[in-house]
N, C-alpha and C positions, 0 to 999 in steps of 0.2 A: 504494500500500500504506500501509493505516495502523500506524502505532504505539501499541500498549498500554500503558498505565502504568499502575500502579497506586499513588497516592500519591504525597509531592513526596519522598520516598526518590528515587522512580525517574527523577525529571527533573533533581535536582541532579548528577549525575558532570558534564551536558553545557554547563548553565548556571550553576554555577561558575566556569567559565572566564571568563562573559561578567560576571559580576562577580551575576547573579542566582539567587533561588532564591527559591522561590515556595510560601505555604499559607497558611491559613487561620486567621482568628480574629482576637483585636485588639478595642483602641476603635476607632469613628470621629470624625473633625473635620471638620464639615461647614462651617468658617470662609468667610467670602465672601472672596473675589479679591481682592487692594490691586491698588490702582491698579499698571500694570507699567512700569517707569522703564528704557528699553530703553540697556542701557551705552552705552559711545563705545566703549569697545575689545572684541570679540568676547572672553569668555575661552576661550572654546573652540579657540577657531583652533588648529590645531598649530603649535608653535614649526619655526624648520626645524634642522636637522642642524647640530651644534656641530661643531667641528676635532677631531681626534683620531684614533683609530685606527677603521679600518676594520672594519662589521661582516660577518662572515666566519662563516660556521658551524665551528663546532670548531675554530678561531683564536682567542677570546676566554683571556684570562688566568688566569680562574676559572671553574668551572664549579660549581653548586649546583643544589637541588631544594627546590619548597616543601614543605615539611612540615608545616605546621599551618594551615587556610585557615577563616576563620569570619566572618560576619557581622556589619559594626562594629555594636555599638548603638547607640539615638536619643544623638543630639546628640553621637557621635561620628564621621569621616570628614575629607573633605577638603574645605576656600572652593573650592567651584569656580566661582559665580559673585561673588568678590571682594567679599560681602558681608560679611565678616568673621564668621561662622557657617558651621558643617560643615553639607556638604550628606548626607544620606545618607537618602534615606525609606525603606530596605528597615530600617535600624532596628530598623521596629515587630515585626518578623515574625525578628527575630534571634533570640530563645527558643527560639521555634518550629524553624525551620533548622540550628541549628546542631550540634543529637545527632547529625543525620543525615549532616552534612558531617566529623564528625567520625569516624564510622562509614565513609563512606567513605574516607577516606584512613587508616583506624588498621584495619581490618578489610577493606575489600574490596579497598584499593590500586589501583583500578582510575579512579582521577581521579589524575594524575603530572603536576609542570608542574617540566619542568626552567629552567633558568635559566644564561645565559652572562655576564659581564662583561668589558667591554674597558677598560680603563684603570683609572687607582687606585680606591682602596677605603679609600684613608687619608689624613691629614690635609684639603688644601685641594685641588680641582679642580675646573678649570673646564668640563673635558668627560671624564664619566662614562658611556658607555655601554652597553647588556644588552637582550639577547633574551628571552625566552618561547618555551615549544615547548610542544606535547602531545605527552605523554610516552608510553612503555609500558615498563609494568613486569613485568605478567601474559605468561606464555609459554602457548604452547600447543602443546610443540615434535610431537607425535604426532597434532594436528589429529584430535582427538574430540570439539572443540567443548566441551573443560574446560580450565580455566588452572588455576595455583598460587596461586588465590586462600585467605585468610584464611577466610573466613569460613562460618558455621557455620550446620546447623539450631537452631530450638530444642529438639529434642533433643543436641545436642550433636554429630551427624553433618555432617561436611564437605562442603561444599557445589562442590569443588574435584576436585584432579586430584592423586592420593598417588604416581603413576608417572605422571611424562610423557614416557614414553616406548615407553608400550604401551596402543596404542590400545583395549585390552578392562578396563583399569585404569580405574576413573574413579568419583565420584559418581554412585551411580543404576545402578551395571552389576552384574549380577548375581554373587555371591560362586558362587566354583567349589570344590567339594569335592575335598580331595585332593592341592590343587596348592600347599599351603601358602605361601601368599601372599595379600593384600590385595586384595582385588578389588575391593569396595563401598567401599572409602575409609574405612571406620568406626573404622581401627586394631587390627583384631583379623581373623587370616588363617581360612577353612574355618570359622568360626561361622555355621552356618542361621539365628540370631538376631541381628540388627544389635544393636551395640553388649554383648552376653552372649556371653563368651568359649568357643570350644568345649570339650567335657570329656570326648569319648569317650576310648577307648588310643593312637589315634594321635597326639592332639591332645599330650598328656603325655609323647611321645619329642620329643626335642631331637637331629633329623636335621644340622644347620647347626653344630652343635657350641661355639655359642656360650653354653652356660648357661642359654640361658631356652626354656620350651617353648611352643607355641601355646597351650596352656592358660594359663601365665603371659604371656601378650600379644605375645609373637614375632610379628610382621606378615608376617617373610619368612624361612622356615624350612625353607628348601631346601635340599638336599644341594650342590648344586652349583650354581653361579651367576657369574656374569663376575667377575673379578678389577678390584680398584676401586686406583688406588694414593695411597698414606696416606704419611705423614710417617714412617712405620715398616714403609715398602716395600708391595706386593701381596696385600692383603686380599680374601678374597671378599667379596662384596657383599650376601650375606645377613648375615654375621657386623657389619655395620655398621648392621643396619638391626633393633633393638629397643628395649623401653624399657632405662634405663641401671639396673645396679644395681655395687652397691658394689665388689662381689670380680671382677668384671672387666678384664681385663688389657687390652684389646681399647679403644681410644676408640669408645664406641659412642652410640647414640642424640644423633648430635652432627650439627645438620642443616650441610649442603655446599650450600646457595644454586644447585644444580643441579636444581630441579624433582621432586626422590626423597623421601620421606617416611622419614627415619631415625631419631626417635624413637619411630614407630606410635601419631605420636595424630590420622592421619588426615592431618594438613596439610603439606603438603611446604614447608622454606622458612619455617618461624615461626620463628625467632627472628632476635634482633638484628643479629648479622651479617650475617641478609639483609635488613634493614629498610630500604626505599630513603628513609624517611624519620627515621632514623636518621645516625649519625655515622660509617657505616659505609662512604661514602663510595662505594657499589654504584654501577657500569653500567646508567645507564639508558638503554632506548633511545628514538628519537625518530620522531615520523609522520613521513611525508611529507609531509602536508598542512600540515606547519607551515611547511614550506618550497618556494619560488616554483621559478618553472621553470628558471633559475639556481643553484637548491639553497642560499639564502641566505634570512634568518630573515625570514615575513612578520612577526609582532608584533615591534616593536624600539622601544624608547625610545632616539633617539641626543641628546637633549637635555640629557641628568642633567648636575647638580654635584653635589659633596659640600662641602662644609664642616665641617669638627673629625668626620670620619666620618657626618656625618648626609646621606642622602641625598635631590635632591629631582631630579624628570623630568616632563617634559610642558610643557602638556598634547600630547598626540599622538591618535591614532584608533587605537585597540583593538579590533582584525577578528580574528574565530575564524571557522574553516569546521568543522562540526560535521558529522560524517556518521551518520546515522541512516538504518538499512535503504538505504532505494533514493535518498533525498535528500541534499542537501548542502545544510545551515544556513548562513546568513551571515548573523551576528550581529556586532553594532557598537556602542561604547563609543565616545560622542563625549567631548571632554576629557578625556580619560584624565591620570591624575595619579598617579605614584607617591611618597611618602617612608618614609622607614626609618632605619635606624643601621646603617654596617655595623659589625661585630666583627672584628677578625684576631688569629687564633690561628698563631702562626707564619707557614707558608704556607697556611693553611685562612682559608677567609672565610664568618663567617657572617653573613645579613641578618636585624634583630631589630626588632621593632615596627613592621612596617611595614604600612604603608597602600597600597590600590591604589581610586583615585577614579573615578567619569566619572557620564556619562549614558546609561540605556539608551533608546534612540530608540525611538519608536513604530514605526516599519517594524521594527524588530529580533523586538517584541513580535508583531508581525503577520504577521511570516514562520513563526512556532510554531503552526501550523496544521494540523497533526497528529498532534497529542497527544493522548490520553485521557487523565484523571484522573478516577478513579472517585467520583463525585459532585460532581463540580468543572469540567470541560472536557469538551467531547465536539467534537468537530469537526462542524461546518464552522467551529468559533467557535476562536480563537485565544488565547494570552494578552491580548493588545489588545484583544478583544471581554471579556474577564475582566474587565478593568479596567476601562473606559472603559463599555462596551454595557449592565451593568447595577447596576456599583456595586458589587459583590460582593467584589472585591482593592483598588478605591477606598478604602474603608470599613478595609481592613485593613489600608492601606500610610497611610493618614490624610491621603488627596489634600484641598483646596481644590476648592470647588465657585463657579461663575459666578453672574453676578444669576438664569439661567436655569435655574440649577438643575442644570447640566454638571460633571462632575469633569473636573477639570485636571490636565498635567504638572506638576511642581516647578521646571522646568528651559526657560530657554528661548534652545536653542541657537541659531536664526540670528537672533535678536536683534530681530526684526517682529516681538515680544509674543508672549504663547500661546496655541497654538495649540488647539482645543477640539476633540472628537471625544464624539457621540452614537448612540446609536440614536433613529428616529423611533418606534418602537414597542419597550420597554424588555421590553415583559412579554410577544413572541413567543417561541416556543421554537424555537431555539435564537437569542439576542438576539444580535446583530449590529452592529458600528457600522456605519452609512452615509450619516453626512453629517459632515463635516470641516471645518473654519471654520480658515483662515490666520490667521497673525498678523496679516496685512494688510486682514483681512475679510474675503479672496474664501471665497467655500463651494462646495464642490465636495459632488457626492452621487455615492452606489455609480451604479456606468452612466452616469456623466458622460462624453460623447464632446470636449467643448470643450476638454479638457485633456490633453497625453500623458499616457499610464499604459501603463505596462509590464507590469501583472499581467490576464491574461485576463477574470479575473471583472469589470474593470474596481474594484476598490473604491479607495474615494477617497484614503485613507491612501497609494496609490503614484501618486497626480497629479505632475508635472513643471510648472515653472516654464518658463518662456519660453528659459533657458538650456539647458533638458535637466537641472536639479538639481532633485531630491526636493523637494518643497516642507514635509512634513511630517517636521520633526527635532527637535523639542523632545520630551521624555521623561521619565524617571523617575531621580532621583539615585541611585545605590549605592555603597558604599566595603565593599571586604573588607580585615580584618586578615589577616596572612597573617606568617609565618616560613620562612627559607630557610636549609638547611645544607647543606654544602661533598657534591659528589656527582661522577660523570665519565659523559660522555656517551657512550651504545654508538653501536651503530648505527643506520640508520635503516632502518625499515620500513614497510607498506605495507597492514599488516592490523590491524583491532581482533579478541582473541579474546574468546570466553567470556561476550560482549553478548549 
């Protein structure tokens, strides 16, 4: 089964995590290759595990969530290979990315990376440790296939779930006359016109006895309705659910972070108190998938220090499993590097300018082989075939090109120079990479039997070395700014809703 995207909106929730995001436009630099002066010391290699405390899920001493996540720009990120310059080539494309990333976690909240810490956050330390999860914030407790997402038509129609708790409630469901309540999500109960309030005589009785009529915007204007309990004892639950006006006695229009829509502007769950990227300190819950078959954190930095609160980690390997429809992504960040500052506010700990480094590997790029992006990707072509096969994300990400005319990684992780990836024929459609040049010179082509490879099509990008290790890992620099504030971990579960 393929996946449809439309636009790089729809592929950053999943490739944020992996530190990319991906569109179009840009100068190019089509500079030739300096000579490659391969280290003594790999900087890639993961450091191994510092002493300290054990990482443990929901054991760590802090708990936080990122809240703000964007793409460093040029000549900002992290030395990852110790040349005393930030590596970061997604840079060029940071304009471009970053409304939409910002869109996502301020409006659709449906990208959540919570965050645990095991030891200090302050002064000097020598071993500083923290996990990563992917998180869930979105509920979808009535399973209608709508969450308590933010976000909006451009009409200004909800694009969410204003009751979740009743599966005929939702965006897109047909509004029911008579039943004075909310159906369509629009904020206004028994109106035949989305978003224009109804005005016939019934609309104008105030059944629920709470002061305001469906005519004035009452969403939920029912005589009778479950008893909700408030700071001022057993309220029916229509009587909490309008917009707020002055001479009300009644705390009303005041959202409860329960999925219910109690101002009637449609959205259940908007405001601050439920902001999980907020100071508000909400329950987030956590995948499964972020955690091994021991239920302990796959991505974990156990190498951190801090110094005068500054923190620094890695490098380490940065693995996401990403689940889309029927697959499961396995995306990889080699060198991964984090630094930041933390802040402590009494007992709340916030992490502030922080950076998140690495490399995204060519196999990473080549397992993304079932995306569509409308004028941009079509499969059977991959992001790796984007980049590499015709020049088209080259050009925008401002790769280095060979004597031959080849665009190159920035990054070359196993330290046998870099490694080159073409198409023999650039201007077939749908263009393809299929021939792949080692650091060491060997060249493997698509259907090379000489070599293991584990992917069926045979393509060269997944050849194996004589060890059984990938031979092609060198890749594309990236570094995300990001901000993390003080948050507490729910539970863990086992679904994405509302994708």
């Amino acid at each position: 089964m393929r996946t449809r995207l439309s636009g790089t909106r729809r592929i950053l929730p999943f490739l944020c995590l992996t530190g990319l995001a991906l569109s179009c436009g840009g100068d190019g630099n089509t500079d030739q290759m300096p000579v490659d002066n391969t280290p003594k010391v790999n900087p890639f290699e993961a450091k191994p595990e510092c002493s300290g405390d054990k990482v443990d899920f929901k054991k760590g001493q802090r708990s936080m969530v990122v809240s703000n996540l964007e793409i460093a720009a040029g000549g900002q990120g992290i030395d990852l290979d110790g040349d005393g310059k930030p590596d970061n080539k997604l840079g060029a494309i940071s304009s471009l990315a970053n409304p939409e990333l910002e869109g996502t976690f301020k409006e659709k909240h449906d990208v959540v990376i919570p965050m645990e810490v095991f030891g200090p956050t302050s002064g000097d330390s020598q071993c500083t440790k923290f996990a990563m999860y992917l998180g869930q914030f979105l509920k979808d407790r009535d399973s209608d296939g709508k969450d308590n997402t933010w976000e909006t038509e451009s009409n200004g129609v909800a694009k969410g779930d204003c009751n979740d708790y009743d599966k005929n409630v939702a965006a897109g469901k047909p509004e029911v006359a008579g039943n004075r309540m909310d159906d369509d999500c629009d904020g206004l109960a028994d109106n035949p016109t989305q978003k224009k309030p109804a005005d016939d005589a019934s609309a104008k009785m105030d059944l629920d006895g709470d002061g305001v009529t469906v005519a004035e915007g009452d969403c939920d204007d029912r005589a009778t309705s479950p008893m909700i309990p408030t700071d001022g004892g057993m309220v029916a639950l229509a009587k909490l659910r309008h917009p707020a006006k002055m001479s009300m006695s009644i705390a009303a229009a005041t959202e409860r972070c329960d999925g219910m829509d109690y101002n009637c502007d449609g959205i259940p769950d908007n405001a601050p108190q439920c902001d999980p990227f907020a100071d508000a300190n909400v329950p987030i819950d956590v995948q499964k998938l972020s955690l091994d078959a021991q239920s302990q954190p796959i991505l974990s930095f156990k190498n951190g220090t801090v110094k005068a609160n500054k923190l620094a980690a890695g490098p380490s390997v940065f693995r996401v499993s990403v689940p889309i429809k029927d697959q499961q992504l396995q995306l990889e960040l080699s060198g991964a590097r984090v630094e930041g500052t933390f802040r402590n506010v009494g007992n709340l700990t916030y992490l502030d300018n922080a950076v998140l480094g690495g490399v995204l590997e060519a196999l990473s790029l080549a397992r993304l082989d079932k995306i569509e992006v409308s004028g941009f990707l079509k499969p059977p072509q991959s992001l790796f075939d984007a980049v590499f096969a015709n020049g088209a994300l080259a050009e925008v990400l401002r790769l280095k090109k060979d004597a031959a005319g080849h665009y190159l990684p920035d990054m070359d992780v196993d330290g046998d120079g870099i490694e080159t990836f073409w198409a023999a024929d650039p201007e077939k459609t749908p263009a393809l990479v299929d021939v792949c040049k080692d650091g060491d010179g060997t060249v493997i082509k698509n259907g090379d039997a000489t070599y293991p490879n584990d992917d069926p099509k045979k393509r060269c990008v997944f050849a194996k070395d004589q060890k059984g290790n990938y031979r092609f890992v060198d890749g594309i620099s990236a570094a995300l700014k990001f901000k993390a504030v003080p948050a507490k971990l729910g539970s863990v579960v086992d679904t994405m809703v509302g994708k």
